[in-house]
C-alpha positions as CSV (number, residue, x, y, z in Angstrom):
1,X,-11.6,72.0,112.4
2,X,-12.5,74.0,115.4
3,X,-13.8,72.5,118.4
4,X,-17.4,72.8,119.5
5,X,-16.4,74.2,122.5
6,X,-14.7,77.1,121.0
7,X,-17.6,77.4,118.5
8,X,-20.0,77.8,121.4
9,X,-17.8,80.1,123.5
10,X,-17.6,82.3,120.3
11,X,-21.1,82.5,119.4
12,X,-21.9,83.0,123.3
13,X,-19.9,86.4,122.7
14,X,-21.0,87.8,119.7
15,X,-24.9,86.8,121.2
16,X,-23.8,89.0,124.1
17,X,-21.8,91.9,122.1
18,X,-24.8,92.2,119.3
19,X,-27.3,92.6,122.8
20,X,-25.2,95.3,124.7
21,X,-24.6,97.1,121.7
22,X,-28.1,97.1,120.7
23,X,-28.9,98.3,123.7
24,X,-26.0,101.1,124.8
25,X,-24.1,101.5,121.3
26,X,-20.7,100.4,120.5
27,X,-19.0,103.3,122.8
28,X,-21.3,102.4,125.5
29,X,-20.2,98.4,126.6
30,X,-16.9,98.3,128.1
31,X,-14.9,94.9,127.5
32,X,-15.4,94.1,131.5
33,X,-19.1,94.2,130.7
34,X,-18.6,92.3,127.6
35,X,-17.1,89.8,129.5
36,X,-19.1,89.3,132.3
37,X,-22.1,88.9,130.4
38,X,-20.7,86.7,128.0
39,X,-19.3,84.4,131.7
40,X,-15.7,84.6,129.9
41,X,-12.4,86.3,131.2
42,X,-10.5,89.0,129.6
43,X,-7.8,87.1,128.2
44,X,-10.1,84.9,126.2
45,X,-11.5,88.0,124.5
46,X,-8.4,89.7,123.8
């Protein structure tokens, strides 16, 4: 079972992606931005 942790830092990501692409489309958020607002590093994304 996963833990919380990684739950949380998941969900904290997709919050973040469904936000910026609301806002500026799918084309319009680059990963750095994705990442910054979701307070993660690239690596952890990718």
């Amino acid at each position: 079972m996963p833990s919380t942790e990684k739950v949380n830092v998941k969900d904290k990501i997709m919050d973040k992606a469904l936000e910026l692409f609301s806002a500026k489309g799918y084309e319009g958020v680059s990963v750095n931005e994705l990442t910054a607002a979701a307070g993660i590093t690239k690596p952890l994304l990718i």
